[in-house]
Residue, then its C-alpha position, 0 to 999 in steps of 0.5 A: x441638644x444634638x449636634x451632627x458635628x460631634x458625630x464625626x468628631x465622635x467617629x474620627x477620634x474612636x474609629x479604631x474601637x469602632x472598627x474593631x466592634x464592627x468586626x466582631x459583630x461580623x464575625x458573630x453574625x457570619x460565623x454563627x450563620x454558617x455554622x448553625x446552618x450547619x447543625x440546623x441540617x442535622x437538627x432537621x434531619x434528627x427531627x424527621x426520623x422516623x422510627x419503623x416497626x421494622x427496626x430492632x430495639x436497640x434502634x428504635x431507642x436510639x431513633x427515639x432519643x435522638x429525635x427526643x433531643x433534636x425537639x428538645x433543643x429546638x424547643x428551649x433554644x428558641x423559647x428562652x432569649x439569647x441574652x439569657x442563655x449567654x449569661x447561663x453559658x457564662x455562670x455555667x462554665x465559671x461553674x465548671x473552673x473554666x473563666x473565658x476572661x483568662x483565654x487570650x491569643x498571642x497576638x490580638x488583632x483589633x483587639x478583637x480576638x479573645x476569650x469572650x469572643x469565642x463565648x459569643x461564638x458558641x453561645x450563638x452558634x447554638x441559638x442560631x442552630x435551633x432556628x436553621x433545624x425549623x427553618x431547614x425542616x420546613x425546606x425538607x417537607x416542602x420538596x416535591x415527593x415526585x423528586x423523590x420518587x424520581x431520584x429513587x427510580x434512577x437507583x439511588x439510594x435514600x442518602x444520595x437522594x437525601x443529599x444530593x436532591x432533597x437537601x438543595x434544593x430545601x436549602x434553596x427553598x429556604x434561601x430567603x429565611x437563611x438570609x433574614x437570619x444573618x440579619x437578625x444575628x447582625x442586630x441580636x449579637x449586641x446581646x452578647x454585651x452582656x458576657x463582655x463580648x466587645x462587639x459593636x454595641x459594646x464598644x459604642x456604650x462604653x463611648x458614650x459613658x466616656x464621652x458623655x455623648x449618648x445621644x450621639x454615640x447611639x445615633x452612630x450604633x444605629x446608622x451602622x446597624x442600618x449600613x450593615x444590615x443593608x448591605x446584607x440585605x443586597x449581598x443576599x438579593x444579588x446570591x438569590x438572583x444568580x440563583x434563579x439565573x439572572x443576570x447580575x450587574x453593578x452597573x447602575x447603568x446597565x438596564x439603561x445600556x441594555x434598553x438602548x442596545x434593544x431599540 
């Protein structure tokens, strides 16, 4: 029978593994976000190149190869699952002499930092990569030609066009998306458990194996989950709205405040 009671029992007696679980998740959510961000522009970038007539040989091969590699990569990473691609991480790199088990830090903090945990780090920084290059290319192709045109009759050259207009305001474009995948990587990092990545999930299981509590422990992974994701969600909504120039309050008062200072 479940009983709301053991929950915070549950809590209160693992709070340090359940922490530490929580900070790894973040830290696989938020790392992997960023960074694959930042390889998804390159990515964008690889694929939208176009190889000109103009160009001498040597540089059309080169041009092709790397487009070839940027559609390649996307293809494969987002048509395999990530739980699969770490466990082919994990076996490849056995392959190769190199065991993320034997790589420990000095000082582990929360018993968070380790070997797997720079595995995880890897694995979805990668896969997070070949969704930003899809999510990033659709922002490039959607910038009004005309920005272009006018950016380039002021004298600039294609780069400074590229990254000081085109490349915001794609990435403003695609904000939102940018956004969903940070909440897609909170939740789809409990996969990383299977190379022994400590994250939430991970610790939650081995809870319930240990208290012989499933019902409730799960019941503890998804309320997290849905508090984090959440939170997420409302981090991402206020960043949109300073954006587009609102005004921002954390007030829960304040459009109240405001109303009565307009009568």
């Amino acid at each position: 029978m479940f009983d709301w009671e053991k929950i915070g029992k549950i809590f209160a007696e693992n709070s340090d593994l359940i922490w530490s679980g929580i900070a790894t998740t973040l830290i696989l959510s938020i790392f992997g976000t960023v960074v694959g961000l930042i390889l998804g522009i390159f990515l964008a970038y690889g694929k939208n190149i176009k190889v000109k007539d103009t160009d001498i040989l040597i540089i059309k091969i080169l041009k092709s190869v790397l487009r070839g590699f940027c559609v390649i990569y996307s293809v494969v990473l987002r048509g395999t699952p990530m739980m699969v691609q770490a466990l082919i991480f994990k076996y490849g790199c056995q392959a190769l002499g190199l065991n993320w088990e034997n790589i420990r830090f000095p000082s582990e903090v929360l018993n968070v930092f380790n070997g797997w945990l720079i595995a995880g780090l890897i694995v979805i920084t990668l896969n997070t990569a070949a969704y930003m290059g899809e999510i990033v290319q659709s922002g490039l192709n959607g910038v009004d030609k005309g920005q272009v045109e006018g950016a380039r009759s002021l004298g600039m050259t294609s780069a400074q066009t590229s990254i000081s207009v085109i490349l915001p305001q794609a990435i403003r474009n695609a904000l939102p998306t940018i956004g969903n995948e940070l909440i897609v990587n909170i939740k789809d990092s409990s996969v990383l458990n299977v190379i022994a990545v400590s994250e939430l999930f991970y610790r939650l299981k081995d809870i319930a194996t240990t208290t012989y509590s499933f019902l409730e422990a799960y019941v503890i992974l998804a309320l997290i989950y849905l508090v984090m994701t959440l939170i997420a969600s409302g981090v991402l909504k206020l960043v949109e709205m300073k954006l587009d120039g609102k005004k921002i309050s954390l007030n829960p008062f304040g459009r109240y405040l405001r109303a009565r200072k307009e009568i």
